[in-house]
N, C-alpha and C positions, 0 to 999 in steps of 0.2 A: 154414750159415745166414750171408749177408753181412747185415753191420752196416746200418741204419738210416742210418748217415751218411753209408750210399756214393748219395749225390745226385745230382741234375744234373750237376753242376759237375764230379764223375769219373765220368760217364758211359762213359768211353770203357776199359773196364776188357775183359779180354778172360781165359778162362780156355783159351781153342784147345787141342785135344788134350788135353784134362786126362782124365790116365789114373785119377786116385783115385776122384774123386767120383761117388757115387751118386745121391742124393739133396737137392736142392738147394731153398733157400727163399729167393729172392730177396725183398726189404724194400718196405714201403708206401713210396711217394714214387719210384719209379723209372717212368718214363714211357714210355721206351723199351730195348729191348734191342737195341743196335748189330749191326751187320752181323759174321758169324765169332763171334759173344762166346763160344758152347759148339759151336761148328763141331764135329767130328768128339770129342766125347767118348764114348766108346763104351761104358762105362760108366754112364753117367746112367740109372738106372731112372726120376725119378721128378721130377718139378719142379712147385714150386709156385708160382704166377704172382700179383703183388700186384695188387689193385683197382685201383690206380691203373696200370695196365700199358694204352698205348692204342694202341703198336705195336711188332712185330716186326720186324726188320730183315733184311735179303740175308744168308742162309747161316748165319743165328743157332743155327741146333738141326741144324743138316745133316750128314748121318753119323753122328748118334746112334741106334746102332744098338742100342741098350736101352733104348731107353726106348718105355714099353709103351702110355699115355695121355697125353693131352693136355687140360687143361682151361681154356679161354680166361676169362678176369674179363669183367663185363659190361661194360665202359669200350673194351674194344679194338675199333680200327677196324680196322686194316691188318694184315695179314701178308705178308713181302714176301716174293719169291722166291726162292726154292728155301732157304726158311724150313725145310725139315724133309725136306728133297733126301733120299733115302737111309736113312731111317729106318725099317728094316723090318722091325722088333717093334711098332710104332706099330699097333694092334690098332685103336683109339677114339680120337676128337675131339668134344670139344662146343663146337660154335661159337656164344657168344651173338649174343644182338640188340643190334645195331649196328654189328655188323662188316659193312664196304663195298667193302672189297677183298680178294679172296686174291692171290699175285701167281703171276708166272710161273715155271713147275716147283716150285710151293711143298711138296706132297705126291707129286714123281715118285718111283716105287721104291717106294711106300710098302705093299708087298705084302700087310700083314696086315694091311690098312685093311679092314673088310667093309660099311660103312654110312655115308652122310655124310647131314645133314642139315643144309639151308643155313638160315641165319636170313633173314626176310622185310627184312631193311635190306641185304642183299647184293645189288650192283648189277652187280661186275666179278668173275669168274673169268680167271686170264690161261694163256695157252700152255702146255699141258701140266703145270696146275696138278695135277692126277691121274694123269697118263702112268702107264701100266705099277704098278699099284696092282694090282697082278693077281688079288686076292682081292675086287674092290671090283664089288658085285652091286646096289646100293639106293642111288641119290640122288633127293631130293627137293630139286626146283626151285622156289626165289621167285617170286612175281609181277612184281614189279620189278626182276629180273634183266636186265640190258642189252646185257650183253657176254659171250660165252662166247669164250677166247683158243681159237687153231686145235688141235686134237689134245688140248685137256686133258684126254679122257676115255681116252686109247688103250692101247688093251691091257690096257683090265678087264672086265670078266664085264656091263658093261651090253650088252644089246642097243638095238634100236631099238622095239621093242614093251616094255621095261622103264622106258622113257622117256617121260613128257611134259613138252615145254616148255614154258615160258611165252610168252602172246600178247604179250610186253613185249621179246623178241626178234626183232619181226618174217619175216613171208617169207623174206626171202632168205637167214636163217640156219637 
């Protein structure tokens, strides 16, 4: 469990490669989690995310290859890229509403992924935000989905009759 006092102001705090911990309970008042901060812990079963959490940063959970779920606070906008690259006990995510962006490769590998449901304030999926999820059979699309990046679905179990997308992507996509 980190201290309540680890603030803004040490944000920039990083546990990379941390081989011990399993379970972690990050403190209310943390806003963001930096780019690498539990990059390839491979260990982490279990993380708990504070309300006030409102984005995820490049490479934050990536490699953590124990860790089984994921449970976004409602406050979070962003998840950045290749946010959770690699994670391939990652079984479940629950995405609240409000989240607006997933980013690029943020869920690639993430092979025991079997279901995503997008929340209806999701506007951007970026580049192979799902790549190679290979167990990943069930996603349900937003209305005001805008942007879908090239290949973020490739190499999962969606077909193209498994699929509807929204009229908020126009033709040409």
């Amino acid at each position: 469990t980190l201290p309540a006092s680890l603030g803004e102001e040490k944000r920039h705090w990083y546990f990379y490669n941390c081989g011990a911990y399993t379970d972690l309970i990050l403190p209310e008042g943390i806003s963001t989690i930096d780019a690498s901060a539990f990059s390839t812990c491979d260990t982490l079963l279990s993380v708990a995310l504070p309300n006030s959490l409102i984005s995820i940063g490049a490479r934050a959970f990536a490699g953590a290859n124990s860790l089984a779920s994921a449970s976004f606070p409602e406050g979070l906008i962003s998840i950045g890229g290749w946010a959770f690259y690699g994670a391939t006990s990652l079984a479940s995510v629950s995405f609240p509403e409000g989240l607006t962006s997933i980013g690029d490769y943020a869920f690639y590998g993430c092979n025991t992924l079997l279901s995503v449901a997008l929340p209806s304030s999701l506007i951007s999926i970026g580049a192979h935000a799902f790549a190679y999820a290979t167990s990943l059979a069930s996603v349900s699309f937003p209305e005001g989905l805008t942007t879908i990046g090239r290949q973020a679905f490739l190499e999962t179990l969606l077909t193209e009759a498994d699929v509807t997308l929204p009229a908020s992507l126009g033709e040409e996509k």
